[in-house]
C-alpha positions as a LaTeX table, in Angstrom:
\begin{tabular}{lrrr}
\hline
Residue & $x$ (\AA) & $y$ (\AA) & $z$ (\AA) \\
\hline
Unk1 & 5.51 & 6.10 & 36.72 \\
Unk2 & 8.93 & 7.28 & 38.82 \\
Unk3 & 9.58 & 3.77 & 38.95 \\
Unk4 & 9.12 & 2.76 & 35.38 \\
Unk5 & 11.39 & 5.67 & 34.87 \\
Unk6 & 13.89 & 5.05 & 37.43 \\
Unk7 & 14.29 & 1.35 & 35.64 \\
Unk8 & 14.54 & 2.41 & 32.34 \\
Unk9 & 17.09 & 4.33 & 33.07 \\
Unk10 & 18.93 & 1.70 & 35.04 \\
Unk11 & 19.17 & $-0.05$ & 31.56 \\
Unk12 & 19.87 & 2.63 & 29.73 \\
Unk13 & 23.20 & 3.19 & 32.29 \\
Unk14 & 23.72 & $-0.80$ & 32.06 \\
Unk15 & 23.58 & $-0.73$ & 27.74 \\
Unk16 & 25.64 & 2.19 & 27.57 \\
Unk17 & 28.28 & 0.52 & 30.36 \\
Unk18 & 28.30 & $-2.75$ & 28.33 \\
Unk19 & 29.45 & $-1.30$ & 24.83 \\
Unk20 & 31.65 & 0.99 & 26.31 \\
Unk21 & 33.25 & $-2.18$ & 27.66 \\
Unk22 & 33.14 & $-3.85$ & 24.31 \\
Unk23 & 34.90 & $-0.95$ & 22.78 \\
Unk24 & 37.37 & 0.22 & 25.15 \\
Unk25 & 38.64 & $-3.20$ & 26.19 \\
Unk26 & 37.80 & $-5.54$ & 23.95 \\
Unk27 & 37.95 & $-3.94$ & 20.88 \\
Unk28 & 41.85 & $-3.08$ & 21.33 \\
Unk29 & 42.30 & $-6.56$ & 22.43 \\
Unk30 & 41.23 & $-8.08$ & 19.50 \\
Unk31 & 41.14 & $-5.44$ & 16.35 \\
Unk32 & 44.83 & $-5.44$ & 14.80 \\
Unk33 & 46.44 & $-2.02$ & 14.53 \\
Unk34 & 45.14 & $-0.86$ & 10.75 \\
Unk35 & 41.16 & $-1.75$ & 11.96 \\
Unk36 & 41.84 & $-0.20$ & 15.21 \\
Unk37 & 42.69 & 2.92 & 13.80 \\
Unk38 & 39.75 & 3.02 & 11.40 \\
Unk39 & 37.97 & 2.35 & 14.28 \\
Unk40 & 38.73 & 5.44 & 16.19 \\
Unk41 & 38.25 & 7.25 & 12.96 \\
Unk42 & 34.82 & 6.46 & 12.69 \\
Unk43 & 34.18 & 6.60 & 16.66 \\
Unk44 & 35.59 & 10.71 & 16.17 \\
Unk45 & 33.15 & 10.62 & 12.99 \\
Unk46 & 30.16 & 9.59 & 15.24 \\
Unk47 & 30.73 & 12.69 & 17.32 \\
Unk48 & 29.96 & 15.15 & 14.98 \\
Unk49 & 26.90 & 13.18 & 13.88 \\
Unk50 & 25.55 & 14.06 & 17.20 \\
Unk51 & 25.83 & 17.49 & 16.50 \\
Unk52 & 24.02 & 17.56 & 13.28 \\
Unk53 & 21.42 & 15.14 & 15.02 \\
Unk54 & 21.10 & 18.16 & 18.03 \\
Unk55 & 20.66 & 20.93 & 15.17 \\
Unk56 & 18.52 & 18.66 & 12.31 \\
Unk57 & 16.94 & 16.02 & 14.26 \\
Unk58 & 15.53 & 18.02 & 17.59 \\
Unk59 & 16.09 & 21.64 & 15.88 \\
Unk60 & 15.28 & 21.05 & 12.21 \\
Unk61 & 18.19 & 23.23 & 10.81 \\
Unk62 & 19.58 & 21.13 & 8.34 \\
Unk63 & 23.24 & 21.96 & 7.80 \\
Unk64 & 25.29 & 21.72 & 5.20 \\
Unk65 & 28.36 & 23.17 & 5.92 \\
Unk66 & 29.48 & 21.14 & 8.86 \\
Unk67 & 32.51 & 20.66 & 7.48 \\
Unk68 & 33.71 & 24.46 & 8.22 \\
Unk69 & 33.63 & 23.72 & 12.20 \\
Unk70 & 35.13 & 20.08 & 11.60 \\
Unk71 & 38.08 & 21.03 & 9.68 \\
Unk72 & 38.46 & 24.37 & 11.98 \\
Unk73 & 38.89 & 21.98 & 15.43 \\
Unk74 & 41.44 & 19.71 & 12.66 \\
Unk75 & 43.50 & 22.64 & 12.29 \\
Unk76 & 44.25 & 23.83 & 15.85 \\
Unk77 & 45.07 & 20.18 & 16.83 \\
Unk78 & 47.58 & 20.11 & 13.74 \\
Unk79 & 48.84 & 23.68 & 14.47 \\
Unk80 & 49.95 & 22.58 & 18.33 \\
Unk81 & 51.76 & 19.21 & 17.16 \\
Unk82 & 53.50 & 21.12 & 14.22 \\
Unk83 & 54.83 & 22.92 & 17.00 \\
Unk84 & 56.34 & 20.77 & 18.76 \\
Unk85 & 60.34 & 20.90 & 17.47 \\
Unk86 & 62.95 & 22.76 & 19.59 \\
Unk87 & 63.07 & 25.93 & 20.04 \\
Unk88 & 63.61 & 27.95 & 16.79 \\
Unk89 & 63.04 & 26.02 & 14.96 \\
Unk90 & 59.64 & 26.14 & 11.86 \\
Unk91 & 57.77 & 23.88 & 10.51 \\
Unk92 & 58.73 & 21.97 & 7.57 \\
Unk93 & 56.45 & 23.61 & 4.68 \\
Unk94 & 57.10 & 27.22 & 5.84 \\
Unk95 & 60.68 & 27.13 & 4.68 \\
Unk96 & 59.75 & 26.04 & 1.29 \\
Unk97 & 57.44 & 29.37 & 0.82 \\
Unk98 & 60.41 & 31.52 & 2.10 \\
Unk99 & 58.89 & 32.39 & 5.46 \\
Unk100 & 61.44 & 33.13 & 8.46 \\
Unk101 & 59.16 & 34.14 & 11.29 \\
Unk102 & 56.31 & 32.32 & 12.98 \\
Unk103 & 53.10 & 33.78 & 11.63 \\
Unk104 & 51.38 & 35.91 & 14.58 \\
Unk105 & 48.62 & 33.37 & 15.01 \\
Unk106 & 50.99 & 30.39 & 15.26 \\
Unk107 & 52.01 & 31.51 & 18.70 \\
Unk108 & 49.32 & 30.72 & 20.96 \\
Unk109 & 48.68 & 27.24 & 19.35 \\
Unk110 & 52.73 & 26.33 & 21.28 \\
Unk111 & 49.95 & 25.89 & 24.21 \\
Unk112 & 48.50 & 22.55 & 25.33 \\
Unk113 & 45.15 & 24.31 & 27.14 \\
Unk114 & 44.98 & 27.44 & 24.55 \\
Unk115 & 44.89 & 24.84 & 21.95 \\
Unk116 & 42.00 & 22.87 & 23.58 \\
Unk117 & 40.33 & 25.89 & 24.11 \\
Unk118 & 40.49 & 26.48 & 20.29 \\
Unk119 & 39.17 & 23.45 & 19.42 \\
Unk120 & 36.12 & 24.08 & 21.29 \\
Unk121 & 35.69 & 28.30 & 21.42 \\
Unk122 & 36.70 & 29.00 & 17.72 \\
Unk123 & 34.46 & 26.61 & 15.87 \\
Unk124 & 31.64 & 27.76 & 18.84 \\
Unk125 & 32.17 & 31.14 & 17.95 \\
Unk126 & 32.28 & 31.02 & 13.68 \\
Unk127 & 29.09 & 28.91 & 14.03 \\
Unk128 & 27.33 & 31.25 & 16.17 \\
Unk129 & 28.23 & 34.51 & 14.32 \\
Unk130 & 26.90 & 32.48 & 10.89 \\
Unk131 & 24.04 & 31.51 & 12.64 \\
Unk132 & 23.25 & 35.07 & 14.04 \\
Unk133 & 23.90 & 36.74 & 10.68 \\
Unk134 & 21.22 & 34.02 & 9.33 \\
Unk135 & 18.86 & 33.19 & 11.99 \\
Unk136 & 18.33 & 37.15 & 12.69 \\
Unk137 & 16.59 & 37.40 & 9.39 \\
Unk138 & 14.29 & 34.61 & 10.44 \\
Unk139 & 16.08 & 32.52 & 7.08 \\
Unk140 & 15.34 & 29.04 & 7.71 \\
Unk141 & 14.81 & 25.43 & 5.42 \\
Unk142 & 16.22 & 24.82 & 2.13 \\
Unk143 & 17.41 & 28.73 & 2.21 \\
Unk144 & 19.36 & 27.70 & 5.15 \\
Unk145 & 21.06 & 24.90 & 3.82 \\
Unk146 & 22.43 & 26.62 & 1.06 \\
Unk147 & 23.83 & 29.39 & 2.75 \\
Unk148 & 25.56 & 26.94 & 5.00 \\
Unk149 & 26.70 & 25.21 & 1.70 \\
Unk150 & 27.78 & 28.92 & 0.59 \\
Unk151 & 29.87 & 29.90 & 3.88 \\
Unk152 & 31.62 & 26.23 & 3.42 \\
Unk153 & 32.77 & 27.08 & $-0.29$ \\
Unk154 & 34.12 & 30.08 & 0.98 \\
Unk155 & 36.05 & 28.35 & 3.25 \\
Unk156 & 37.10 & 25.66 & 1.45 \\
Unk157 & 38.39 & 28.54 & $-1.30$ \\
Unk158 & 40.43 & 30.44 & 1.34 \\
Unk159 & 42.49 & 27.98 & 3.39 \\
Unk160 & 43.04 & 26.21 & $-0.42$ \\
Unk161 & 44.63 & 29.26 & $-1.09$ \\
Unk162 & 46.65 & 29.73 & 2.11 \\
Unk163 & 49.93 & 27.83 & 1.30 \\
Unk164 & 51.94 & 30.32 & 3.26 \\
Unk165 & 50.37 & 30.22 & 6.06 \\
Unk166 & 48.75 & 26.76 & 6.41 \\
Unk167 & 50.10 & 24.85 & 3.71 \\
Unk168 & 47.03 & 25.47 & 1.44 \\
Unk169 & 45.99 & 22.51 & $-0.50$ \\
Unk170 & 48.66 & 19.90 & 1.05 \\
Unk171 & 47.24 & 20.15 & 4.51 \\
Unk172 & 49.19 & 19.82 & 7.70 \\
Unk173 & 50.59 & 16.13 & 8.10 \\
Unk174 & 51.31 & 15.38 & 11.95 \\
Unk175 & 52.22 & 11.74 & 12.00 \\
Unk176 & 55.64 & 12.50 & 12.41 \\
Unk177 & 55.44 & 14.74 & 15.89 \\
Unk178 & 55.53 & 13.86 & 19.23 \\
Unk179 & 52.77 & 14.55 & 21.60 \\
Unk180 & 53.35 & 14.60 & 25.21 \\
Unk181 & 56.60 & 12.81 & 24.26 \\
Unk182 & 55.19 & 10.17 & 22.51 \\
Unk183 & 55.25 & 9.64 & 19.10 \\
Unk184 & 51.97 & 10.59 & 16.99 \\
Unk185 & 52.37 & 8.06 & 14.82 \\
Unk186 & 53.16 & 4.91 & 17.44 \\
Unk187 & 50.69 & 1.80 & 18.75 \\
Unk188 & 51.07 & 3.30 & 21.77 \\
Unk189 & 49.85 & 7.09 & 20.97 \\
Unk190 & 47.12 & 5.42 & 19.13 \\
Unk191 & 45.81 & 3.41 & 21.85 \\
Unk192 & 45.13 & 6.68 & 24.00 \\
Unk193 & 43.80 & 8.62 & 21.53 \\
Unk194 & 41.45 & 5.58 & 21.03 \\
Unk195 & 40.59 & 5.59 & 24.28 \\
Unk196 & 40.11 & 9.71 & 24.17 \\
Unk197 & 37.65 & 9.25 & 21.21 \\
Unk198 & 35.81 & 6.96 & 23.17 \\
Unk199 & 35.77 & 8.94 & 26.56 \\
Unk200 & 34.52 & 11.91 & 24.26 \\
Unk201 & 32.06 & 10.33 & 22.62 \\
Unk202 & 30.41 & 9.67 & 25.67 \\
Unk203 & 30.61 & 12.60 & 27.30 \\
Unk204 & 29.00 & 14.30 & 24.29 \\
Unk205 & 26.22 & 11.76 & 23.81 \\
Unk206 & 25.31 & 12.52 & 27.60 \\
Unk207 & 25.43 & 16.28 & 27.04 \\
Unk208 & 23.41 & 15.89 & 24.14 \\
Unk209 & 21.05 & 13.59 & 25.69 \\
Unk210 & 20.71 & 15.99 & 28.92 \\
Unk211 & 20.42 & 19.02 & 26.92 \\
Unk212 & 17.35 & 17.49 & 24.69 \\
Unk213 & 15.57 & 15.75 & 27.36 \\
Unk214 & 14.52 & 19.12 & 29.26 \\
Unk215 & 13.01 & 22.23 & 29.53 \\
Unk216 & 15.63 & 23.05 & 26.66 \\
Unk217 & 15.08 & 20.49 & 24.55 \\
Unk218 & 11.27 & 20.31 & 24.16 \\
Unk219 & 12.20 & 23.98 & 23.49 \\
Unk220 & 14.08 & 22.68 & 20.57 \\
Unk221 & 11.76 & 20.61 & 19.33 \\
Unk222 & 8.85 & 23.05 & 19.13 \\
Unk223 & 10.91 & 25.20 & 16.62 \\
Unk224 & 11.26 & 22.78 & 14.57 \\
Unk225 & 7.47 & 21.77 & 14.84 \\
Unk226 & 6.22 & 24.91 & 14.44 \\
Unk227 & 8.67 & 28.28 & 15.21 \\
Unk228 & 5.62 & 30.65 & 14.35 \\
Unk229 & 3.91 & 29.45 & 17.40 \\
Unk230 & 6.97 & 29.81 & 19.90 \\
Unk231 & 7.92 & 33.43 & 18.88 \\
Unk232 & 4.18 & 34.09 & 19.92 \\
Unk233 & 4.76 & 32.44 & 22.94 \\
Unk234 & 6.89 & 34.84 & 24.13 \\
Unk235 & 10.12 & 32.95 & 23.51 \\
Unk236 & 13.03 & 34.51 & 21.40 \\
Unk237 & 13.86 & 31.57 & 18.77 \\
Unk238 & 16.85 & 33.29 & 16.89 \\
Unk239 & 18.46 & 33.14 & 20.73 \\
Unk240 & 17.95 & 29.45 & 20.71 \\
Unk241 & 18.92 & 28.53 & 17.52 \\
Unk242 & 21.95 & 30.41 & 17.66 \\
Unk243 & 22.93 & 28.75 & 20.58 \\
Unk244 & 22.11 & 24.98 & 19.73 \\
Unk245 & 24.08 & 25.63 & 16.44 \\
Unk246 & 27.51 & 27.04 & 18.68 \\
Unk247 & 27.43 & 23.73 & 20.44 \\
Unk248 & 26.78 & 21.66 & 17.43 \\
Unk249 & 29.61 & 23.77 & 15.69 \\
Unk250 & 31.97 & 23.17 & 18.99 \\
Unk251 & 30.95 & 19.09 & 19.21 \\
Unk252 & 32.20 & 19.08 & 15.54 \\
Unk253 & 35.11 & 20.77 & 15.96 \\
Unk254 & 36.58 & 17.94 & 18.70 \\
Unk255 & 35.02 & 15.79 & 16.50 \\
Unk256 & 37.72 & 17.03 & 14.09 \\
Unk257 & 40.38 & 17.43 & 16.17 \\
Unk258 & 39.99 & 13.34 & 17.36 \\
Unk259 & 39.88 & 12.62 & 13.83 \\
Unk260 & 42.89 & 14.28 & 12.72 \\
Unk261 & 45.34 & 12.93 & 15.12 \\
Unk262 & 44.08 & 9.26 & 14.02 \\
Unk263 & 44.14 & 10.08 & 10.28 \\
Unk264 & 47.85 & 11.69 & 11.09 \\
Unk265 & 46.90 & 14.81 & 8.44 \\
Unk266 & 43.95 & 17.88 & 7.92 \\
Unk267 & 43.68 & 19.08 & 4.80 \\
Unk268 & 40.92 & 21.74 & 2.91 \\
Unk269 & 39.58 & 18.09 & 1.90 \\
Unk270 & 37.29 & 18.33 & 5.03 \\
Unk271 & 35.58 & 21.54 & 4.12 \\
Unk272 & 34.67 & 19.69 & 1.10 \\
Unk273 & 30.74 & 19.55 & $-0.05$ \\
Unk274 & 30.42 & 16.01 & $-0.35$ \\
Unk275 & 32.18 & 15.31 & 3.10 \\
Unk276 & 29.51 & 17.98 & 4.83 \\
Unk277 & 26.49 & 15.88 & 2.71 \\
Unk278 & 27.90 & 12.35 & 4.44 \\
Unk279 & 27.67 & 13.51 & 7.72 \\
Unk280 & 23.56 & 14.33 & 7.23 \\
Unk281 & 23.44 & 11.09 & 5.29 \\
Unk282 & 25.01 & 9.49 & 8.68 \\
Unk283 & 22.43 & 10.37 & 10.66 \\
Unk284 & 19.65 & 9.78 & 8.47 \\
Unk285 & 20.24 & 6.02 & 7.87 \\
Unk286 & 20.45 & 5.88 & 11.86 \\
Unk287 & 17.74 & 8.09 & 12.56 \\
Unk288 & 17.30 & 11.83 & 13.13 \\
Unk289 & 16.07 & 12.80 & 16.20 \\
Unk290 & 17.32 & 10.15 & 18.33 \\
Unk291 & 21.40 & 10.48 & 19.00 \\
Unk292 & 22.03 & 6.85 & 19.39 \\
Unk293 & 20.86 & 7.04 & 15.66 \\
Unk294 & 23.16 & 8.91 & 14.70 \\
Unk295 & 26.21 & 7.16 & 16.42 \\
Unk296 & 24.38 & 3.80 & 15.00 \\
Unk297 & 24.37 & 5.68 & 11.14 \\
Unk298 & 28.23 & 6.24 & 11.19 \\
Unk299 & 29.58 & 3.71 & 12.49 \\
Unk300 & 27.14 & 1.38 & 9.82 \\
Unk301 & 28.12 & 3.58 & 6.78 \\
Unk302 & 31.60 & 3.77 & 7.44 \\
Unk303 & 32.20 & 0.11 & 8.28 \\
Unk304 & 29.91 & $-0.73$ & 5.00 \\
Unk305 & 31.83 & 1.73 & 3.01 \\
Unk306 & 35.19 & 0.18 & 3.84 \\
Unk307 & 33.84 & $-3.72$ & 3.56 \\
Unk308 & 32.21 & $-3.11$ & $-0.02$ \\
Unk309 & 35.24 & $-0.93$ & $-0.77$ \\
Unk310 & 37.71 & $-3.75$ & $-0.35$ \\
Unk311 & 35.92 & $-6.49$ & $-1.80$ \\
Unk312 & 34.10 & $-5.05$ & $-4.35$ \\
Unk313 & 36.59 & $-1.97$ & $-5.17$ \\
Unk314 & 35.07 & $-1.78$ & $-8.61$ \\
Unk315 & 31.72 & $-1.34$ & $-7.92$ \\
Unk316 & 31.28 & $-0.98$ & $-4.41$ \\
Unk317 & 29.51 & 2.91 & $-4.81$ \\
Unk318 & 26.24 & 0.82 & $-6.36$ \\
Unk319 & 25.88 & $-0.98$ & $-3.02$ \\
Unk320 & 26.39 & 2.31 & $-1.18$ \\
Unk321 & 23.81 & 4.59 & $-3.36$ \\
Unk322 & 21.58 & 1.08 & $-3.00$ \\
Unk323 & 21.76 & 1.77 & 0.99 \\
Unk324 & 20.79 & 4.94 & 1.27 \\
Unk325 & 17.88 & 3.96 & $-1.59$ \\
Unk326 & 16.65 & 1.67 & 0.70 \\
Unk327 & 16.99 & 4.08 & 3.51 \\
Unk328 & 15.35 & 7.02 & 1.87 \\
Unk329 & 12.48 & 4.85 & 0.35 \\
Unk330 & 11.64 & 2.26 & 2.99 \\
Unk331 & 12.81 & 3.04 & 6.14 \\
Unk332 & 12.47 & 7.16 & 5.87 \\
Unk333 & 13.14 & 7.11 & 10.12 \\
Unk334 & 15.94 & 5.58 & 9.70 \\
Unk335 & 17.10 & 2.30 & 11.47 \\
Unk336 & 16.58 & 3.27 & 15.62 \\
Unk337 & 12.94 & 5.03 & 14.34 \\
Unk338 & 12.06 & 1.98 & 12.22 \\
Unk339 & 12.66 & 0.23 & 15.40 \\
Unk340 & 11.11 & 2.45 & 17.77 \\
Unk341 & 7.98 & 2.47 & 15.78 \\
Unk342 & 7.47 & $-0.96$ & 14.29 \\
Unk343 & 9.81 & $-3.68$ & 15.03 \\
Unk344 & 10.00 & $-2.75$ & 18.65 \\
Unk345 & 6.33 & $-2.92$ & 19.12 \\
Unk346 & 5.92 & $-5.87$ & 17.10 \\
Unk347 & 7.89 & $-7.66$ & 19.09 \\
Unk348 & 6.34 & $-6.14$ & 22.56 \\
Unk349 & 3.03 & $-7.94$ & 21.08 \\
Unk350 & 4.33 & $-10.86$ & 20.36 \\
Unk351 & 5.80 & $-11.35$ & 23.93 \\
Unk352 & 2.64 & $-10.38$ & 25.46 \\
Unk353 & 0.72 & $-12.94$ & 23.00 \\
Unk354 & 3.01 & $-15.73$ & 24.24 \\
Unk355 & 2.66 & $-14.53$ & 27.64 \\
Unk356 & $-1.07$ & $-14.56$ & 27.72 \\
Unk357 & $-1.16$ & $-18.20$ & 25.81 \\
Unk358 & 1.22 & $-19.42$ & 28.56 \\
Unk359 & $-1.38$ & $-18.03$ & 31.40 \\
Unk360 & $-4.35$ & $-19.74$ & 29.66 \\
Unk361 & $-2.74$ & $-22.87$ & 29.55 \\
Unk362 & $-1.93$ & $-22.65$ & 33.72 \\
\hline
\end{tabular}
């Protein structure tokens, strides 16, 4: 049984070194610059997928308000390259509001490391306070969705409404700044931060796939089986939960940070309601409950969106509401657990049929 294990995950190591190859090398060799760029956009999308996988899939808190901790990591990225102008100097939008002074939380953002830190701690720390405030009053299902839905409203609402501070509505653009003396906006910028996406990703699929595969995660998964039966076992679930949804709330937030440096702009669009709903759709059509799923789910969505949206820019929403009909309706797993359960095994029969008519014919 060690061994079986041992060699499955030898090819799990081998499959995950072969597409990394694909799309670090290969990829950049042969995508021009527009599809690279999408590219990393919807390699930084996958990201945050995992996070609602870690929460829905192994947790069963469906959350609707992702977008609060995506747009959150967005702006601290932004804030640190709008920053980076000589010394004196403001951003742009604040002089067309009258402001003179560097707000107070501006200042720590002129920092490289504080500004990582933000990306991760601050959307950590929002998500686990929400969770606390929700998860302490043992509110959970549908009830929980909404409030997520609720607290992303809110936030959407207020940082519209901040134009002094954060350029409200219009977003911070940071295309036109340099980053570690490079421009934002160059092939050669976008290459590493390509490459960055991709290291990330990674990393975050193997935390995710080490913190599920445990102790911890079959933790996870008996909350969302049956939560009634875990608080009697002596376990504290709210602790848990609030926990699992800080790291999902922290994966999305470099999730958004990756994406706004490739999209060159972070605007109040990302705390929007339908953005929040695509990222659960993403990870149904892969398949909740699995990770790769969910990396599998964006990546397909994303690329299908843009195909049918350039040649079929009239109609192309039909053949996107017909996917996720045919998702929802036929394969309700999703792609990975349609495989995993049928198609996989089917084929496993079908080898060991021809393997045992090749044996009676010896």
């Amino acid at each position: 049984m060690i061994k079986n294990q041992h060699h499955k995950l030898l090819i799990k190591i081998g499959i995950i070194t072969a597409i990394t190859l694909i799309f670090a090398i290969i990829m950049p060799l042969t995508l021009p610059g527009f599809r690279l760029k999408l590219l990393g956009r919807f390699i930084s999308l996958a990201i945050v997928a995992l996070g609602i996988d870690l929460i829905w899939g192994y947790t069963g808190l469906l959350s609707l308000g992702h977008g609060i901790f995506f747009a959150l990591g967005g702006y601290a990225l932004a804030m640190h390259l709008k920053l980076q102008l000589s010394e004196g100097e403001l951003p742009e939008f604040f002089t067309l509001y009258g402001v003179e002074k560097l707000p107070l939380f501006w200042q720590p953002f002129h920092s490289f490391p504080l500004t990582i830190l933000a990306i991760i701690i601050f959307p950590a720390i929002v998500a686990a306070i929400l969770g606390y405030l929700v998860f302490k009053n043992r509110i959970k299902g549908v009830y929980f969705s909404i409030l997520t839905q609720a607290a992303l409203l809110v936030f959407f609402n207020f940082f519209n409404g901040q134009q002094k501070l954060i350029n409200g509505t219009n977003g911070l653009k940071t295309d036109t700044e340099k980053f570690f003396g490079i421009l934002a906006g160059s092939d050669q910028a976008q290459l590493i931060f390509y490459e960055v996406t991709i290291i990330s990703l990674i990393a975050t699929y193997l935390i995710c796939s080490w913190l599920t595969s445990g102790r911890f995660g079959r933790l996870l998964i008996a909350i969302r089986d049956d939560e009634t039966r875990v608080r009697f076992s002596g376990y504290n679930p709210t602790e848990f939960k609030v926990l699992v949804f800080a790291i999902s709330g922290a994966i999305a937030g470099i999730s958004g940070a990756l994406y706004t440096v490739q999209s060159g702009i972070v605007t109040p669009s990302y705390m929007e309601v339908a953005f929040s709903i695509e990222m659960v759709i993403w990870v149904a059509v892969g398949g909740r409950g699995t990770l790769v799923g969910a990396i599998i789910g964006t990546l397909l969505v994303n690329f299908g969106r843009t195909f049918l949206s350039e040649q079929f820019p009239q109609i192309w929403l039909f053949f996107q509401g017909a996917l996720f009909l045919l998702v929802v309706t036929i394969l309700p797993n999703g792609i990975v657990g349609w495989w995993q359960e049928y198609a996989w095994l089917k084929l496993r029969s079908l080898l060991e049929s021809q393997k045992s008519k090749v044996k009676s014919q010896k």
